[in-house]
N, C-alpha and C positions, 0 to 999 in steps of 0.2 A: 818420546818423553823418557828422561831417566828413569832407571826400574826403579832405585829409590826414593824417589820424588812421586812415583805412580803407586809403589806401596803404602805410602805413607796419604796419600789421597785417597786410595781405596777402604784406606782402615779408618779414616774420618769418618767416611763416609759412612760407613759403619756403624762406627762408636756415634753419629749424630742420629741416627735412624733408630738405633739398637731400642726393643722394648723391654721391661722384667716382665712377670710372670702378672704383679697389677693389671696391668695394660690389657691383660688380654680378658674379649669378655664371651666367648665361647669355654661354656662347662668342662667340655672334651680337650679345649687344647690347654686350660688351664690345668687341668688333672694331668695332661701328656708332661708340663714342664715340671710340676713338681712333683711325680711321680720319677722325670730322672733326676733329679738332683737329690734323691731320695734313694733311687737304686746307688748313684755314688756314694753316697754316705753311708750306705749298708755293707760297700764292698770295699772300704776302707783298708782293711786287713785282708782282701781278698788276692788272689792272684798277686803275690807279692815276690813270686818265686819269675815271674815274667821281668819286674823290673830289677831283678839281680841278673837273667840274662842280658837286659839291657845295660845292666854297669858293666856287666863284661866285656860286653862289643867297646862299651866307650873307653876300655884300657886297651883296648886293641890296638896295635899298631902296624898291623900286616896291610901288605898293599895287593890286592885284587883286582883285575880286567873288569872293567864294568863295561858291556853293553849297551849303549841309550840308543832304542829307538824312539823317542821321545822329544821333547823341549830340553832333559838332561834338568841339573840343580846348577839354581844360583847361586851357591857357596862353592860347591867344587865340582868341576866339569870337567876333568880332566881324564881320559883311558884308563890311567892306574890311579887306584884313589884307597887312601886309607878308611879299614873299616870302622875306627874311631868316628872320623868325619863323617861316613857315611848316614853311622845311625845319629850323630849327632843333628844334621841338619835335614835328613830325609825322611824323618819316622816321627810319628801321632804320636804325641805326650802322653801321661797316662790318662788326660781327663779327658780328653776327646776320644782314645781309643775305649772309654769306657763309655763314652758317648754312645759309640759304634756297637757297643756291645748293648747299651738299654737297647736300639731301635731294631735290633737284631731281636730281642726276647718281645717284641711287641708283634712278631710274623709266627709264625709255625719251625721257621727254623730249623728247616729239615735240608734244605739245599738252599747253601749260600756261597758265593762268588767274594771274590778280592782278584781285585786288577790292580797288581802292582804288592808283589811282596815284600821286594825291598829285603830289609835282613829277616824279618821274620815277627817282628812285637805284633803288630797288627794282628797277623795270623794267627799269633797266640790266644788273642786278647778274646778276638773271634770261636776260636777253635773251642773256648769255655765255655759258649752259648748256644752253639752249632749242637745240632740232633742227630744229625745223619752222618752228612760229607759237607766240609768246604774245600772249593777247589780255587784254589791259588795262582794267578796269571804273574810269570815274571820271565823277562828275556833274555837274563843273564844268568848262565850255567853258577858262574863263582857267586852271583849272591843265594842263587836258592841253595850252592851249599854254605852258607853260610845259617841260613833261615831255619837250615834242618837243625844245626847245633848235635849236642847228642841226645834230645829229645824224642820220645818213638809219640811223635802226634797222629796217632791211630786214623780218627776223622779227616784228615788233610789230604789232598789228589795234590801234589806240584806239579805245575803245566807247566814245563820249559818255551822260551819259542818264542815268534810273535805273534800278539793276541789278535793280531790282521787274519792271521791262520787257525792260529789254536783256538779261540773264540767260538767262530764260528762253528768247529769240529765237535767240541766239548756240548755245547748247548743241542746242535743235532740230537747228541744223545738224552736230554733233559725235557722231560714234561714241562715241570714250572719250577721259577725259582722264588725263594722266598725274601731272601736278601741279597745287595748285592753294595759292593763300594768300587769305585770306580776312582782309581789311584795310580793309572799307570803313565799315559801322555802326558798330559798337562799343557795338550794342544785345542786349539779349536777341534779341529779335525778328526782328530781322534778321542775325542770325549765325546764328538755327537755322534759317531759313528759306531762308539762301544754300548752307547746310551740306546739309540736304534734296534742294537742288536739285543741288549737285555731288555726292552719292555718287550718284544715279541713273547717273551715266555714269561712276562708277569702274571698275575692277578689280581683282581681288587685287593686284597691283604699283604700284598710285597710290598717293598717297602727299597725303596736306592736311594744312599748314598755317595756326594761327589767332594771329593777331595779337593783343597785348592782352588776354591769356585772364584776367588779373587788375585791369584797370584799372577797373572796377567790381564792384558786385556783380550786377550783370545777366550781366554778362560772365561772372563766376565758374560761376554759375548754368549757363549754354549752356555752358559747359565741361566741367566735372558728367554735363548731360545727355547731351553728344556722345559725352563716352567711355562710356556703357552703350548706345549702339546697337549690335548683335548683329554691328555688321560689323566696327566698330571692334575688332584685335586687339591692339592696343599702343599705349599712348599715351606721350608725351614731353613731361614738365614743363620747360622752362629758363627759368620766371617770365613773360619778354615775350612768348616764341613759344612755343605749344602742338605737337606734331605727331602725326601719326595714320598708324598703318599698318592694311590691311586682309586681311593676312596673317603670322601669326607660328606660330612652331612652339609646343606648351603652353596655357597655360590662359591665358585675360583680365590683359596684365601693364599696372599705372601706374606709372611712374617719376617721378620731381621731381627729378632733373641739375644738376649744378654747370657752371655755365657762364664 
């Protein structure tokens, strides 16, 4: 199927499903939805210093070696790829990267994961919410220098490498993690396999997020499968970002959110 014919299917599908905050008749998830859309609007003027980095990359015109171990982007795939383009088509807007940041402040937030740095907004956005350490999974040398900027983000570990390797390495040394987003593949394969590898060190209070849950059918797929793991107790449709909790009160709930 053409990818645009299949995007445009998948976001129907969506937008027919989608619920608001009415719809929902559990106390707990209704307070969970408008409680974010309530940290957005608090954080209005917040972190604004983030999307002036962000207008920078987008005047950028330098061309950098990217890396893709991955599926790569479907706007520009090419070895050398301007950093304009880059953040322009590969990086979480502000409302969903503040998405990332409410469900980040709903854990303990003391060790949180991002697979898939990219230039670096995310990590930002993250790095405001974070307690302890977040450590950063990205496979290309020239974007995590890009991600550093001249920024001294104290909290932040950069994991160079591939997250086949560094993943596993990194978590060895970790008791449990509290958050995690998972934004680097954008394969089958490598979402269920990065996914595997961070619930082993979950607990009931973690909380993973997945990037992209609809921009293929690979992706759909790992989606699917993730939310019938027996640990997963609630999962969270907003189209881009998936989310997963591993404690809820009742039976196996899916939601699909209007966002």
């Amino acid at each position: 199927m053409n990818e645009k014919v299949y995007s445009f299917l998948a976001y129907l599908s969506y937008w027919l499903k989608k619920e608001d905050k009415y719809a929902l008749q559990s106390p707990l998830l209704y307070n969970h939805y408008k409680e974010l859309f309530k940290f957005i609007e608090e954080r209005k003027n917040t972190d604004l210093e983030i999307e002036e980095f962000r207008n920078q990359l987008l005047q950028s015109q330098t061309l950098i070696p990217v890396l893709d171990l991955g599926a790569g982007s479907k706007k520009v795939n090419t070895p050398i790829r301007e950093v304009a383009k880059i953040t322009k088509y590969s990086t979480s807007n502000r409302k969903f990267a503040q998405l990332l940041q409410y469900f980040c402040t709903q854990t303990n937030g003391e060790i949180v994961i991002e697979l898939g740095t990219c230039v670096g907004i995310t990590t930002r956005y993250l790095n405001k919410v974070t307690k302890t350490k977040l450590l950063t999974f990205e496979a290309s040398d020239e974007l995590i220098k890009v991600a550093k900027g001249d920024s001294k983000l104290s909290k932040v570990k950069f994991v160079a490498g591939d997250i086949n390797f560094t993943l596993p390495e990194e978590l060895s040394e970790i008791k449990k993690i509290d958050f995690a987003f998972i934004d680097a593949n954008h394969t089958y394969e490598g979402t269920m396999k990065s996914f595997k590898e961070l619930i082993s060190k979950t607990s009931p209070e973690s909380i993973i997020a997945i990037g992209d849950i609809h921009w293929s059918k690979g992706m759909e797929k790992a989606w699917k499968e993730i939310q019938e793991f027996p640990e997963v107790k609630l999962s969270l449709d907003f189209y881009e970002i998936g989310v997963l909790f591993f404690q809820f009160p009742g039976e196996k709930t899916h939601l699909i959110l209007d966002f």
